[in-house]
FINU-60465 format. One line per field, with one value per residue: y, x, z of N, C-alpha, C, O in turn. Coordinates in steps of 0.05 Angstrom, whole numbers, always signed. Atoms other than C-alpha are relative to their C-alpha. Example, Ala and Ser with C-alpha at 12.3 -4.5 7.8 and 13.67 -1.06 7.14 Angstrom:
BEGIN
n.Y	c(-24|-24)
n.X	c(+18|-16)
n.Z	c(+0|-1)
ca.Y	c(-90|-21)
ca.X	c(+246|+273)
ca.Z	c(+156|+143)
c.Y	c(+24|+22)
c.X	c(+18|-15)
c.Z	c(+0|+14)
o.Y	c(+24|+44)
o.X	c(+39|-5)
o.Z	c(+13|+18)
This chain:
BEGIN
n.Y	c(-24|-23|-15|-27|-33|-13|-15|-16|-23|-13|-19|-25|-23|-12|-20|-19|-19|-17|-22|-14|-18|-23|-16|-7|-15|-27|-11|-15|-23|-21|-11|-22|-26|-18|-6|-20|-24|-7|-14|-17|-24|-13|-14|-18|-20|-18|-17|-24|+14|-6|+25|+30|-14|+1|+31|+20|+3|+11|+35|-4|+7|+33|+22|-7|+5|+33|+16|-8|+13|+29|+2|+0|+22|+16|-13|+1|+19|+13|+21|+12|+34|+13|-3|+18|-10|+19|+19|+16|+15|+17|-7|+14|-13|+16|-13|+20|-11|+17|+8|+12|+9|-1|+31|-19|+6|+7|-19|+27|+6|-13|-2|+23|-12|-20|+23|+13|-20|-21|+15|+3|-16|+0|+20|-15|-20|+11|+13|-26|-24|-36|-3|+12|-21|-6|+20|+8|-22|+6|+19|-11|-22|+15|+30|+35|-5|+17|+17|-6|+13|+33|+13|-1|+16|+31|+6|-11|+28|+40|+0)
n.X	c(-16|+23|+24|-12|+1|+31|+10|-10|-1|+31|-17|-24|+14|+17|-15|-5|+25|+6|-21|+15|+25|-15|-14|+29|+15|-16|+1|+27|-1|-23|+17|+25|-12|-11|+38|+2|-9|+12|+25|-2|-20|+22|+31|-8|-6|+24|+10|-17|-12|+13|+12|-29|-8|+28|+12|-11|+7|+25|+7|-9|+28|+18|-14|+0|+26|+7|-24|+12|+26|-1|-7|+15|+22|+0|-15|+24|+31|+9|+18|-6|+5|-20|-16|+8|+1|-16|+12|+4|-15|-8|-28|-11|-27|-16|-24|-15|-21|-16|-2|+18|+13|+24|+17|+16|+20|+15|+29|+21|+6|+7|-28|+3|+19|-18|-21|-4|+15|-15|-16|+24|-4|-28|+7|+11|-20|-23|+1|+8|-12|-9|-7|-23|-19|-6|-5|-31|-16|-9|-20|-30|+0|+2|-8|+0|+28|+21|+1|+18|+29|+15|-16|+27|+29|-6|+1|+23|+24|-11|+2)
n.Z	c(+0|+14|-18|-12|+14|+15|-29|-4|+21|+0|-25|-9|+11|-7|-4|+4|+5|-20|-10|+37|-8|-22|+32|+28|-16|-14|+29|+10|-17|+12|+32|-13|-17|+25|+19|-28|+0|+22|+0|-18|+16|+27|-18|-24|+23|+0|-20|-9|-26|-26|+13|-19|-34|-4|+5|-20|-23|-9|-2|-27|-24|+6|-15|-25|-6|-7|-22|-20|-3|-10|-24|-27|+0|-15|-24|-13|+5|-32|+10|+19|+6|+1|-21|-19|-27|-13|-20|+17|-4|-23|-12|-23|-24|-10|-6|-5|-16|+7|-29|-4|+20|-12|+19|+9|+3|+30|-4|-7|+22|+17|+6|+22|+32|+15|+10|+22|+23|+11|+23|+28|+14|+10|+14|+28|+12|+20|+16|+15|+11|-5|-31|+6|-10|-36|-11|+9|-26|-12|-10|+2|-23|-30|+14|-17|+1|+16|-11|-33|+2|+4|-22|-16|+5|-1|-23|-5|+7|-18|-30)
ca.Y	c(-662|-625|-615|-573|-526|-514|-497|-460|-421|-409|-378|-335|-307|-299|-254|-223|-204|-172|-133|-106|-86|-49|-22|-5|+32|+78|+96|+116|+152|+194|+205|+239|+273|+300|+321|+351|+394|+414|+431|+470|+508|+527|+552|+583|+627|+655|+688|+748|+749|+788|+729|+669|+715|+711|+638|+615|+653|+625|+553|+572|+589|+535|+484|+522|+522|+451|+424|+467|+435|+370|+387|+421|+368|+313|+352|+361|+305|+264|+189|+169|+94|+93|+107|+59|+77|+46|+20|-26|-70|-117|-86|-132|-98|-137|-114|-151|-151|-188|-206|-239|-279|-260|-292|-250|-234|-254|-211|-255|-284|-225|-209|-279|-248|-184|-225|-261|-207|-166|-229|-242|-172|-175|-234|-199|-145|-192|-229|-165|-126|-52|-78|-118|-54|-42|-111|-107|-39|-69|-134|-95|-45|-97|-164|-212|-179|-227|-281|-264|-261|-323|-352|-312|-339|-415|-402|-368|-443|-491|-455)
ca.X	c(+279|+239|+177|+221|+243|+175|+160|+212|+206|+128|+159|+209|+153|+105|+156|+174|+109|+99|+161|+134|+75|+109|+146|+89|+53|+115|+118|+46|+55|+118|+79|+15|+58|+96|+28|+8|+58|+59|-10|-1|+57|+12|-43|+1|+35|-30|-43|-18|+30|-27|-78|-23|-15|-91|-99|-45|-72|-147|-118|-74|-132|-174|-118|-107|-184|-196|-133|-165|-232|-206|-168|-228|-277|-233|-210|-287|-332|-362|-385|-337|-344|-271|-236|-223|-226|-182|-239|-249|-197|-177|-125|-96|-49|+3|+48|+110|+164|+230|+232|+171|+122|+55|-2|-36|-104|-148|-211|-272|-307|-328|-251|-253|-311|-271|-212|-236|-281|-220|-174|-244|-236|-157|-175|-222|-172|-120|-171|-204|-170|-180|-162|-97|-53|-80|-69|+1|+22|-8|+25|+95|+80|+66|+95|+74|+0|-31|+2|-17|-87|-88|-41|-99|-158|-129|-116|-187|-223|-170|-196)
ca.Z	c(-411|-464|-418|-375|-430|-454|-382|-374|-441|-427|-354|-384|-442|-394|-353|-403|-424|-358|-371|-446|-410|-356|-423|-463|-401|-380|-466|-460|-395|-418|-492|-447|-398|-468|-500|-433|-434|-499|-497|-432|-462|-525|-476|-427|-488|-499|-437|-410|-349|-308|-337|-313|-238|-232|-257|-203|-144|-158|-166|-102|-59|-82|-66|+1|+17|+4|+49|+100|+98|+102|+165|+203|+170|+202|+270|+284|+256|+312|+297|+243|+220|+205|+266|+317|+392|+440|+486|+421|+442|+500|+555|+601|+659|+683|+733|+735|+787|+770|+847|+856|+816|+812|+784|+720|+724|+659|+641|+650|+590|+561|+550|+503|+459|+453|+437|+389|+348|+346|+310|+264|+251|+237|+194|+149|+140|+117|+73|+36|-18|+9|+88|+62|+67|+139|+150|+125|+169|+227|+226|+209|+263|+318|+296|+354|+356|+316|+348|+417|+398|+375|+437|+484|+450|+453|+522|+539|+500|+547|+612)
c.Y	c(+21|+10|+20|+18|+13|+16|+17|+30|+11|+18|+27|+18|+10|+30|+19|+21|+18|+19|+17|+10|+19|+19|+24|+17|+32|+20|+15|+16|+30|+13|+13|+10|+19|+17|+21|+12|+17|+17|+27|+30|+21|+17|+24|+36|+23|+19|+18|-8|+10|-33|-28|+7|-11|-39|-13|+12|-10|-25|-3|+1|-20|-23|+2|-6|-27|-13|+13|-8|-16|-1|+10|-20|-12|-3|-3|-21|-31|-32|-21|-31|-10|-2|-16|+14|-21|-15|-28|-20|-9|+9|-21|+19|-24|+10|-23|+5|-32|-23|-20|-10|+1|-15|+27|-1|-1|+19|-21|-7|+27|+14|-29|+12|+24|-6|-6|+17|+15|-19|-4|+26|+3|-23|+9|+9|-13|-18|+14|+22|+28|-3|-20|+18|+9|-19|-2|+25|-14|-26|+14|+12|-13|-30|-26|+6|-20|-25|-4|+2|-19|-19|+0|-17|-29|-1|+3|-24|-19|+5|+11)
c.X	c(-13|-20|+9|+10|-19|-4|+20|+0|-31|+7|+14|-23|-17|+18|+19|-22|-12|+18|-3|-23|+4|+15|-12|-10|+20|+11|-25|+3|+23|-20|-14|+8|+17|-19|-14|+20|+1|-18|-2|+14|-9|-9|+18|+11|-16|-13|+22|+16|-23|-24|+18|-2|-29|+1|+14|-7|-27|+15|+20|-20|-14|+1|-6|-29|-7|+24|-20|-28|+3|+13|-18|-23|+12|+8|-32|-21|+7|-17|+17|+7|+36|+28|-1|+8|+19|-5|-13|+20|+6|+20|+3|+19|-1|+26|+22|+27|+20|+2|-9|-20|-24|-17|-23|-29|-18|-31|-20|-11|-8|+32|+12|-8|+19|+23|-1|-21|+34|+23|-19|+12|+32|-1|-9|+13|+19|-12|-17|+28|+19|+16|+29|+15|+0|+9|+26|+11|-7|+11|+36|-5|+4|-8|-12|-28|-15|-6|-8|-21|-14|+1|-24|-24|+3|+1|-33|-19|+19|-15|-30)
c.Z	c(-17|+13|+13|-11|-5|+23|+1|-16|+4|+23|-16|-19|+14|+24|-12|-19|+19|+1|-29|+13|+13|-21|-1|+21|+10|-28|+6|+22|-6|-19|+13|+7|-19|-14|+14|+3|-14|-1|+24|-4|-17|+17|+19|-19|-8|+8|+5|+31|+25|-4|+16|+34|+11|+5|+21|+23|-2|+6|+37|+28|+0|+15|+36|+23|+2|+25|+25|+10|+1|+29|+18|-13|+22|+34|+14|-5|+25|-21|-24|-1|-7|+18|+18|+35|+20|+20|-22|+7|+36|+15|+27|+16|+12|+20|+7|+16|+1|+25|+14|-19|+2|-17|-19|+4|-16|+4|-5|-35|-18|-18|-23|-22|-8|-19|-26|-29|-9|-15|-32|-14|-19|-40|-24|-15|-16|-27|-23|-14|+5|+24|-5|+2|+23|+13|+5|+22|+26|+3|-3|+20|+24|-3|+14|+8|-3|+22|+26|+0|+2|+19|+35|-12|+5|+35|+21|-3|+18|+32|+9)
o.Y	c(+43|+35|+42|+39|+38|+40|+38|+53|+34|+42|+50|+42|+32|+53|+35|+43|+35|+37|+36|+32|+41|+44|+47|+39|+55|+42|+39|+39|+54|+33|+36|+33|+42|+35|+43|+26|+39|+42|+49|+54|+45|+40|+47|+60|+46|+35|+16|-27|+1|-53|-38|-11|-27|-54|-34|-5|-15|-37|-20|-14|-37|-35|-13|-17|-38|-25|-2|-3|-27|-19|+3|-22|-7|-23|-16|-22|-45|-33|-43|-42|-33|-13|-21|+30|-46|-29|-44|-38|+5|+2|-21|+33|-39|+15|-44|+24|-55|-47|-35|+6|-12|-33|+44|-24|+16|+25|-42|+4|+24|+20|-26|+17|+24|+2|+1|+10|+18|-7|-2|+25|+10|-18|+8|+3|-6|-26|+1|+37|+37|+13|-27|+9|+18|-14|-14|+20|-21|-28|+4|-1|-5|-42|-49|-12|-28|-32|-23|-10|-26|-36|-18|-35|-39|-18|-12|-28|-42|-13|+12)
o.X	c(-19|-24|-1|+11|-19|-6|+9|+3|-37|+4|+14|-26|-25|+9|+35|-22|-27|+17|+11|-30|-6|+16|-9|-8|+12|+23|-25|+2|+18|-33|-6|+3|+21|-11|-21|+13|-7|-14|-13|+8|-5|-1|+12|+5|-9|-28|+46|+12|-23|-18|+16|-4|-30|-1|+3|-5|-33|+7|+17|-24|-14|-15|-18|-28|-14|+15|-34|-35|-18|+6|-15|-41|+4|+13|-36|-43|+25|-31|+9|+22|+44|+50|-24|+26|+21|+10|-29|+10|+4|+41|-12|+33|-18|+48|+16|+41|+13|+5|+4|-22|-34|-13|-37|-38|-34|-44|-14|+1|-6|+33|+33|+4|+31|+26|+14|-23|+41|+37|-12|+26|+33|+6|+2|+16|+25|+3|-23|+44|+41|+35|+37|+29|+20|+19|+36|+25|+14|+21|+53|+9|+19|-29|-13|-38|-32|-25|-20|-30|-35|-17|-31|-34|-18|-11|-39|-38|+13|-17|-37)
o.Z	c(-8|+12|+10|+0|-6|+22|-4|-8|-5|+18|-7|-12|+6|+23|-1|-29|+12|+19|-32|+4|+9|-18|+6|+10|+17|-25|+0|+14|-4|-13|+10|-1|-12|-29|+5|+22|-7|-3|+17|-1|-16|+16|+24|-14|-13|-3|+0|+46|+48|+10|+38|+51|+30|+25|+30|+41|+21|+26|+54|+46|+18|+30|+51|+45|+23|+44|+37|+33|+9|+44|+42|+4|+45|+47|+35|+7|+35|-41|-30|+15|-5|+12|+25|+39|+16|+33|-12|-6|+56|+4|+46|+2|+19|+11|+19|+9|+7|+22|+28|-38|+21|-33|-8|+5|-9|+24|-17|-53|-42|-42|-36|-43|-29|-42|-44|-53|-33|-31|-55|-34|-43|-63|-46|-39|-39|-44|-43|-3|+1|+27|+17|+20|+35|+35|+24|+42|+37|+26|+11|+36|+41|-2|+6|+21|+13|+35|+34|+19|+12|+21|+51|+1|+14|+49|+40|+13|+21|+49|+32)
């Protein structure tokens, strides 16, 4: 019976050392963002209101200018490594008529390799860091994805 208090009491300090840290981090963030203003306030005091008019339409354009260069950078650049194309992926058509039963038609082996690069690739995603948040939208986005990959590929090695 003692082993499990200990355990338990090493449990509750270590959660609540995670909750003193979470503390301690939103003290130091307040304190800077207090300091930073402060300081801003001082500085701002200083200047004239034509001085302040000025300083907010440069940082206005600036802002404005950059947003705008990120939207015709990514509107026009040709080649990008992080976009995926939609002939990257495997399309089956299926027409189905409640009526009658037809028989689907499977894309030949090369429809396997695609298959199964594009679960490898899923795979990666979910077992890398940076690709764990894409992993995580698309499995939320399109829940039975995965599994249908996997359901095709098993079927693609029985036949």
């Amino acid at each position: 019976m003692e082993k499990v208090n200990l355990h338990k009491n090493q449990a509750d300090r270590q959660g609540n050392n995670s909750g003193l840290i979470r503390h301690q981090l939103g003290r130091l963030y307040s304190f800077t963002q207090s300091k930073w203003s402060e300081w801003m306030s001082a500085t701002a005091r200083r200047l004239s209101r034509a001085q302040l008019l000025a300083i907010w339409i440069l940082l206005t354009i600036s802002t404005g200018s950059y947003c705008m260069y990120l939207i015709v950078d990514s509107a026009f650049s040709v080649g990008s490594e992080r976009t995926l194309k939609g002939s990257d992926f495997p399309i089956m058509r299926v027409n189905l008529n409640p009526g009658r039963q037809q028989q689907i038609a499977l894309p030949d082996r090369n429809g396997y390799e695609e298959t199964a690069k594009l679960r490898r690739y899923f795979d990666s995603l979910g077992r890398s860091p940076t690709g764990s948040l894409q992993y995580d939208s698309i499995r939320n986005a399109r829940p039975g994805l995965l599994d249908t990959l996997k359901q095709l590929e098993n079927y693609y090695k029985s036949n």
